[in-house]
C-alpha positions as CSV (number, residue, x, y, z in Angstrom):
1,X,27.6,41.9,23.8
2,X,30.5,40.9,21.6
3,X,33.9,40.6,23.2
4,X,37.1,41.9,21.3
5,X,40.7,41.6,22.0
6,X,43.0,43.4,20.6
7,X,46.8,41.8,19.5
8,X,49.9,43.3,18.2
9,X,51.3,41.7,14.8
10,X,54.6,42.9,14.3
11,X,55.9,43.0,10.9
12,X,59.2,44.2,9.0
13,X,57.2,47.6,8.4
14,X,55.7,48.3,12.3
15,X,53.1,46.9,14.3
16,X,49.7,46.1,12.7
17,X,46.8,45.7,16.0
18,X,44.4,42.9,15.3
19,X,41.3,42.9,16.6
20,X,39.9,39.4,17.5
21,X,36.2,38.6,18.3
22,X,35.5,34.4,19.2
23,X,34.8,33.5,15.2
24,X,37.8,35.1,13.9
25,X,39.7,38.1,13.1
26,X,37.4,41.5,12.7
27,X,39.6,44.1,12.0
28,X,43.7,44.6,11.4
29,X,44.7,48.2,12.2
30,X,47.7,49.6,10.5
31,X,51.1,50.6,12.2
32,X,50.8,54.1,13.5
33,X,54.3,56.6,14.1
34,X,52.0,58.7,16.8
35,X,50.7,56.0,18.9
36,X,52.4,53.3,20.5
37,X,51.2,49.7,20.1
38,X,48.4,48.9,22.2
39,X,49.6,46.7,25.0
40,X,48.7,42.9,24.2
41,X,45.8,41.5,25.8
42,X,46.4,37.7,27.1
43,X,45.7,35.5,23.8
44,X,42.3,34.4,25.5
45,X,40.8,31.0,25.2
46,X,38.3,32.2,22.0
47,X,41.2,33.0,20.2
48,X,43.8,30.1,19.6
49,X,47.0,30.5,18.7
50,X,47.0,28.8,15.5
51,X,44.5,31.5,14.3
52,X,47.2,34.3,15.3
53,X,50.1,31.9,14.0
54,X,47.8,32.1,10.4
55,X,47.9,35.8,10.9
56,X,51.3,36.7,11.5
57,X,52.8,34.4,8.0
58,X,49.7,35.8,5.7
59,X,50.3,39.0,6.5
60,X,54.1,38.4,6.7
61,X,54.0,37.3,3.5
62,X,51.5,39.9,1.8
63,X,54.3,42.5,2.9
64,X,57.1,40.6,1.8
65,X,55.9,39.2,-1.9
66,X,56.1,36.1,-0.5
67,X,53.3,33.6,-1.6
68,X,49.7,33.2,-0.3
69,X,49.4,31.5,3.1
70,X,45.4,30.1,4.5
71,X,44.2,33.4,6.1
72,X,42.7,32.6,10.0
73,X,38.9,32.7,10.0
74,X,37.8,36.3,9.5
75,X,34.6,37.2,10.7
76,X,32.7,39.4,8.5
77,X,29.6,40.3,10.5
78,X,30.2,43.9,11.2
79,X,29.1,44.0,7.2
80,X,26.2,44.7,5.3
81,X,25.5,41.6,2.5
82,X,26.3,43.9,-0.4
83,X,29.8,44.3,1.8
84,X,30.5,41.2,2.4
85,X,30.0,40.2,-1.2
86,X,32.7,42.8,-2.0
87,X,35.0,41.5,0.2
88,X,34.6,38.0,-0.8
89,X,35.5,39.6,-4.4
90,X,38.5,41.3,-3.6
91,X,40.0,37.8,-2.0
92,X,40.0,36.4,-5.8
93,X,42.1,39.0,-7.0
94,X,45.5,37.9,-7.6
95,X,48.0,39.6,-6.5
96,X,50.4,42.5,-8.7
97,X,47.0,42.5,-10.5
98,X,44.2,45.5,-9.9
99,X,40.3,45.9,-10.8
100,X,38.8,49.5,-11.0
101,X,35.9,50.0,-8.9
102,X,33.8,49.5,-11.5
103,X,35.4,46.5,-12.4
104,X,34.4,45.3,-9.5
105,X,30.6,46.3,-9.4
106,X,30.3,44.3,-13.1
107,X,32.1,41.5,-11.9
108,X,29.1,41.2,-8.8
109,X,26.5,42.1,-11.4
110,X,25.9,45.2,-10.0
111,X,27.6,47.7,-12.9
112,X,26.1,50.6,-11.5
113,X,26.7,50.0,-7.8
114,X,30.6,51.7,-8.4
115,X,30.1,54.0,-5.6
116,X,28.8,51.7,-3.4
117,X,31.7,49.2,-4.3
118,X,34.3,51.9,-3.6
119,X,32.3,52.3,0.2
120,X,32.6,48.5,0.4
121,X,35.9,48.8,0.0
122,X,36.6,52.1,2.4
123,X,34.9,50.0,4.8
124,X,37.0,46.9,4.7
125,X,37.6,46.0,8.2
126,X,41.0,43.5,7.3
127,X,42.7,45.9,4.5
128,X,45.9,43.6,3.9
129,X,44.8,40.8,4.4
130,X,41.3,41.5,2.0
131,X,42.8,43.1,-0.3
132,X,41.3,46.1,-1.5
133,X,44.6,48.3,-2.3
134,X,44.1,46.3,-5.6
135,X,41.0,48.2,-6.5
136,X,41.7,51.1,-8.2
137,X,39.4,54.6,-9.1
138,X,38.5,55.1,-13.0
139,X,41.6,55.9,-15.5
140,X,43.7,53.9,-13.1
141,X,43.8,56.8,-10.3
142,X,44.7,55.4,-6.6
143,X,41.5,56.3,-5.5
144,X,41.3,56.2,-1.4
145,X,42.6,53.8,0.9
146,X,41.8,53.2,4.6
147,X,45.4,52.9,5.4
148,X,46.5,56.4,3.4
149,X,47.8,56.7,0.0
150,X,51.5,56.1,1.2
151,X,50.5,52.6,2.1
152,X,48.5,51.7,-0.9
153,X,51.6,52.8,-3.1
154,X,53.9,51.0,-1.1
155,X,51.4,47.5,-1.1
156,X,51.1,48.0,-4.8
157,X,54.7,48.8,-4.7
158,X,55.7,45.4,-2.9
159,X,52.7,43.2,-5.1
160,X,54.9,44.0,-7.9
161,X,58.4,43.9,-7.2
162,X,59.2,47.3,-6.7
163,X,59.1,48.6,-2.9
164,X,60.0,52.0,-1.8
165,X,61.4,53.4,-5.2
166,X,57.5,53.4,-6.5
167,X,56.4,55.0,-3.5
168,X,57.8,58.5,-4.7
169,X,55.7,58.4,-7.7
170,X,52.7,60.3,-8.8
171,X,49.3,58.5,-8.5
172,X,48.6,59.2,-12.0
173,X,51.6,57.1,-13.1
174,X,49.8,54.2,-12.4
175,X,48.3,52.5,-15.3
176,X,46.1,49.2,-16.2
177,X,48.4,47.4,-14.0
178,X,51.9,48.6,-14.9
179,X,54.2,51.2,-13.2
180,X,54.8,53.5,-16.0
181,X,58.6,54.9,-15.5
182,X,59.7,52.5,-12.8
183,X,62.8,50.6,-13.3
184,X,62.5,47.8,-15.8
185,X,58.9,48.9,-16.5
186,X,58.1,48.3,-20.2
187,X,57.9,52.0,-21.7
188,X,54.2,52.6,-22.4
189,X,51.9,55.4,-23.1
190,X,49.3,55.8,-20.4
191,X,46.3,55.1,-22.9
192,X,47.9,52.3,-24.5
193,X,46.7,48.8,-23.2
């Protein structure tokens, strides 16, 4: 049997639980206004404190457009191949940029696997940190995200300079990358690329 720990990461926007296993970080939880932070286990031997160190600046920075830190060893295990080959993926995507699901599929050879991508994705264990808020349904729709809408707006938001402002608009005003009607957005037509 596996052991876990769980450990707060307290950011600017509430605390995220990580979930630790002995080869790395499994899973980040997002902050949640009903429950209360799960109380910290000791940081045990298996998980060393530069691993959480790594942890709290990469995802300090992924909330804070700040730059790309090393990430602390994730371990992937809890996915299938095909998953894991998505994940991989979505860690190559640069940041304020997006891929559709099907983007994604092509890009792994797969073009017809866009459903299974978009699973891939729901089933991201680290969202954040792997991130697939940057993967996007066909026609540039939001799509689902583990975390709720609110917080894929409000990463895409962040990824591209605009925080909270962008999270009161429509899904649909997404487009190819660009925040059609935000301030100093470049005035576009939503087919026009």
């Amino acid at each position: 049997m596996t052991t876990l720990w769980t450990l707060p990461l307290p950011t600017e926007l509430g605390i995220f639980t990580s979930v630790w296993g002995e080869r790395g970080m499994r899973g980040l939880r997002f902050p949640s206004s009903d429950a209360p932070a799960p109380p910290p286990d000791p940081v045990p031997s298996g998980v060393p404190e530069a691993w959480l160190a790594q942890a709290r600046v990469a995802l300090h920075e992924a909330l804070t457009q700040g730059g790309r830190s090393p990430l602390p060893p994730l371990d992937l295990s809890s996915g299938t191949e095909f998953q894991r080959e998505v994940w991989g993926y979505l860690l190559t995507i640069p940041r304020g940029e997006t891929r559709s699901y099907g983007e994604v599929a092509a890009a792994l050879g797969r073009p017809k696997a866009t459903q299974a991508t978009g699973q891939a994705c729901g089933a991201n264990p680290i969202p954040v940190l792997i991130p697939c808020h940057r993967v996007l349904a066909a026609g540039s729709r939001l799509g689902g995200f583990s975390g709720g809408l609110e917080w894929k707006r409000r990463l895409l938001g962040l990824e591209r300079g605009r925080d909270f402002p962008f999270l009161a608009l429509e899904p649909s005003v997404i487009h190819a990358g660009l925040c059609v009607g935000c301030p100093d957005s470049p005035s576009r037509s939503a087919g026009s690329r």
